[in-house]
C-alpha positions in Angstrom: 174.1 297.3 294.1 175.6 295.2 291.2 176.5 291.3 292.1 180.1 290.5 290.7 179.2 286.8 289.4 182.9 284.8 289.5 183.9 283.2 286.2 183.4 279.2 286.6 184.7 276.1 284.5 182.9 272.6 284.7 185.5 269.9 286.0 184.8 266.2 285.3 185.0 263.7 288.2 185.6 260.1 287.9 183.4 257.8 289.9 182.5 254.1 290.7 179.4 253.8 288.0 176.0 253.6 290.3 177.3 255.9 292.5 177.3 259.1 290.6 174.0 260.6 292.9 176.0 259.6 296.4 179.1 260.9 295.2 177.1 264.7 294.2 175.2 264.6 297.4 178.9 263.9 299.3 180.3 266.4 297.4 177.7 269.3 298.0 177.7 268.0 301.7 181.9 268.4 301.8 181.8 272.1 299.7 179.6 273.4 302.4 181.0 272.4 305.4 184.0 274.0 303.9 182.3 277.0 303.3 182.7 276.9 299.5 180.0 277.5 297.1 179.6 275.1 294.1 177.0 277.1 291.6 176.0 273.3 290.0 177.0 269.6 290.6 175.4 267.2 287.7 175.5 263.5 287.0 173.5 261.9 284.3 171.9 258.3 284.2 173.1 258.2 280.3 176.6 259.1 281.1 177.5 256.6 284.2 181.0 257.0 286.3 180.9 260.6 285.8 179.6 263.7 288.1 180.3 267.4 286.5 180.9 270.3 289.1 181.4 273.4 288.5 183.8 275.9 289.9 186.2 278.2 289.8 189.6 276.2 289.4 190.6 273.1 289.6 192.7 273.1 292.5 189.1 274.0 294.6 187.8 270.5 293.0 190.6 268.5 294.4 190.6 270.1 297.4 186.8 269.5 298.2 186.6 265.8 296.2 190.1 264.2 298.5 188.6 261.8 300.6 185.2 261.4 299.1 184.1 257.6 298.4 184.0 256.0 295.2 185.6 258.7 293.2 188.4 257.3 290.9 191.3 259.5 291.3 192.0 263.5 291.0 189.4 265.7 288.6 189.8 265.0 284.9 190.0 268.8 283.7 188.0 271.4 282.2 184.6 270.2 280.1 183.5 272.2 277.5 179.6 272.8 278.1 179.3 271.5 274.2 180.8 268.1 275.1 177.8 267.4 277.7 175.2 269.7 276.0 173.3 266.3 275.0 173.0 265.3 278.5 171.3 268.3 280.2 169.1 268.5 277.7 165.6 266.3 278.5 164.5 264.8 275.4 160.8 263.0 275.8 160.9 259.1 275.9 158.9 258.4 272.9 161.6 260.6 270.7 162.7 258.0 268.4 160.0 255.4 268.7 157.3 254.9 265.7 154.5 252.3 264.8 155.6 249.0 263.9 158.8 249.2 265.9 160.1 246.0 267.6 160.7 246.7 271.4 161.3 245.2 274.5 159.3 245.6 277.5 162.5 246.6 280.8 160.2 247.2 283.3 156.7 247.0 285.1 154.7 243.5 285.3 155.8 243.1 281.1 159.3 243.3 281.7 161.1 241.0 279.3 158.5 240.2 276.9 158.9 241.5 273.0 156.4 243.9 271.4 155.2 245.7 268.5 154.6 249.4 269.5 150.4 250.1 267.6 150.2 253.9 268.9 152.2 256.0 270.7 150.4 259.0 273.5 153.6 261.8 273.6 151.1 263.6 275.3 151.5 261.4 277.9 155.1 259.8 277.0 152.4 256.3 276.6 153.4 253.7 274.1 150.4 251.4 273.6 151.8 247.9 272.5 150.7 244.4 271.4 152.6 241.6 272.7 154.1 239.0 270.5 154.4 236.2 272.1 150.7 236.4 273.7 148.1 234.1 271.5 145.6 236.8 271.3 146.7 240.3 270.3 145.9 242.1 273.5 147.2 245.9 273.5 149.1 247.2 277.0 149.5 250.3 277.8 153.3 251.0 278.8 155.1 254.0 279.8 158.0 254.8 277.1 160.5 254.7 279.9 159.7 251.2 280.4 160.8 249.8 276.4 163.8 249.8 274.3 163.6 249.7 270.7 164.7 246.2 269.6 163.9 247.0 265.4 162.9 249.4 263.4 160.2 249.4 261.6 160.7 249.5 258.3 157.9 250.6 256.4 159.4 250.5 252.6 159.7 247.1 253.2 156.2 246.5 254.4 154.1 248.6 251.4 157.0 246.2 248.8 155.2 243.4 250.1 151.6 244.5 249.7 152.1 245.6 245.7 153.1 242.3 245.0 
């Protein structure tokens, strides 16, 4: 018993940015009652006013998104999987973040305040931070979702300074 598996394309959907998760969950909802399977429907929080279905022609994407809320217009085309390759891939939170960074604090009980990131847990995607505004240097413990690197550290700058 072999399974003949259709050939698909990845379409691009404009939407109203916040509403990319309502618009995939309208969409799925629509396909089915239709009776039309959709093998994947993807939005990503880095790439806003977008959801990515897949399927077997475009004229099966119009058809299902006409009439569904906060999409901008008719589907944009064909995606090449290369073009949103960076986006299904999950990269951990504290990729790109280092000791001595400059960061601010965009979430939890912190939220707004500057830091300087001491360690970093990629174990447990934990940045451990001192504040720099506070009088004594108290270390939090934050979760790397919750900064944004502000500046790099730069540590050729900082061993100049000590040989002087």
């Amino acid at each position: 018993m072999s399974l003949k598996k259709e050939k698909t394309t990845i379409y691009a959907v404009r939407t109203i940015i916040g509403q990319e998760s309502t618009v995939a969950e309208l969409i799925d909802t629509k396909a089915k009652t239709m009776g039309v399977t959709l093998p994947a429907i993807l939005f990503s929080e880095s790439l806003k006013g977008y959801v990515f279905i897949e399927a077997k022609d475009k004229e099966q994407v119009d058809n299902i998104i006409t009439g569904v809320p906060h999409i901008r217009g008719k589907s944009l085309g064909k995606v090449d999987i290369k073009e949103i390759e960076h986006v299904l891939v999950k990269r951990p939170p504290t990729e790109g973040l280092e000791p001595g960074d400059t960061v601010e604090v965009i979430g939890g009980p912190f939220k707004g305040e500057k830091a300087k990131v001491t360690r970093i847990d990629a174990a447990k995607s934990e940045v451990i931070l001192e504040l720099l505004e506070s009088t004594y240097p108290i270390p939090i413990k934050v979760h790397a979702d919750y900064v944004r690197v502000i500046e790099k550290s730069s540590s050729e700058n900082s061993s100049e300074s000590f040989e002087q």
